[in-house]
N, C-alpha and C positions, 0 to 999 in steps of 0.2 A: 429305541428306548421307550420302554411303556412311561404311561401319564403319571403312573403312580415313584416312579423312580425316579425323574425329573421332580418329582414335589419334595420328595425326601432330600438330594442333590439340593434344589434349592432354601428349606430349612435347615439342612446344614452349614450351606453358606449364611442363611441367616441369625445362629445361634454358635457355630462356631468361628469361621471367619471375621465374621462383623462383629462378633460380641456383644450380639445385641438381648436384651431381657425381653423378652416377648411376654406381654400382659397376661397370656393364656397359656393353656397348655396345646402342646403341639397336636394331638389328636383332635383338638376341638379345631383345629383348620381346614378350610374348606373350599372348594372355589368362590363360593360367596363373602370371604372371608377380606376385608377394607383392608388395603394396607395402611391406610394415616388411622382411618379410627378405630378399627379392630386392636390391630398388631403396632399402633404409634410409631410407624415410621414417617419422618420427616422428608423431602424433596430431599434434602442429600444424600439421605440413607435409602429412599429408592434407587436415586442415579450409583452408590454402589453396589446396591442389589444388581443393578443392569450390569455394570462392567463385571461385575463376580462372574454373573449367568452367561456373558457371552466367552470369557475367560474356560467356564467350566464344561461349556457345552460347543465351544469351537464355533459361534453363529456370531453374526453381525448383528445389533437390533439398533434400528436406525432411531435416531432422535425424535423423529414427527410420532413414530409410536408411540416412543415412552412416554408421552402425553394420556394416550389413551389406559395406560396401566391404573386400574383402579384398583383391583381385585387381587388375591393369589390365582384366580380362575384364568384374569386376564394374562397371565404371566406364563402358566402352563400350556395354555391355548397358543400364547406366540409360538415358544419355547419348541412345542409339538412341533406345529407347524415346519417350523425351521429346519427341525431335527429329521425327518421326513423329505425333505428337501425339495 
């Protein structure tokens, strides 16, 4: 699965799954892009971005990680990774 189809896969769990209003518009996202102060998710709405993406891409992502999730960058990068195996 390319990087770019994992990003889409995951802004669609974050706009249609979650229902969540995302302050920007989806083209202006980017790896750089905050998920608390960009995009206003809070810790619980990360931890279900996490469960969505391991749901939707069939991967485990272990808790010590999700710490280090700051970014959409960081997220695609696991995500990658995993999916690659």
């Amino acid at each position: 699965m390319k990087r770019e189809e994992i990003q889409d896969e995951i802004l669609e769990i974050l706009v249609m799954k979650m229902d969540l209003g995302i302050p920007m518009d989806l083209e202006e996202i980017n790896d750089d892009t905050n998920l608390e102060s960009d995009m206003g998710l809070d810790s619980l709405d990360q931890i279900e971005l996490v469960m969505e993406c391991e749901r939707e891409f069939d991967i485990a992502i272990d808790d010590a990680d999700v710490e280090n999730f700051q970014t959409m960058g960081d997220i695609l990068d696991y995500s990658e990774a995993r999916l690659k195996g």
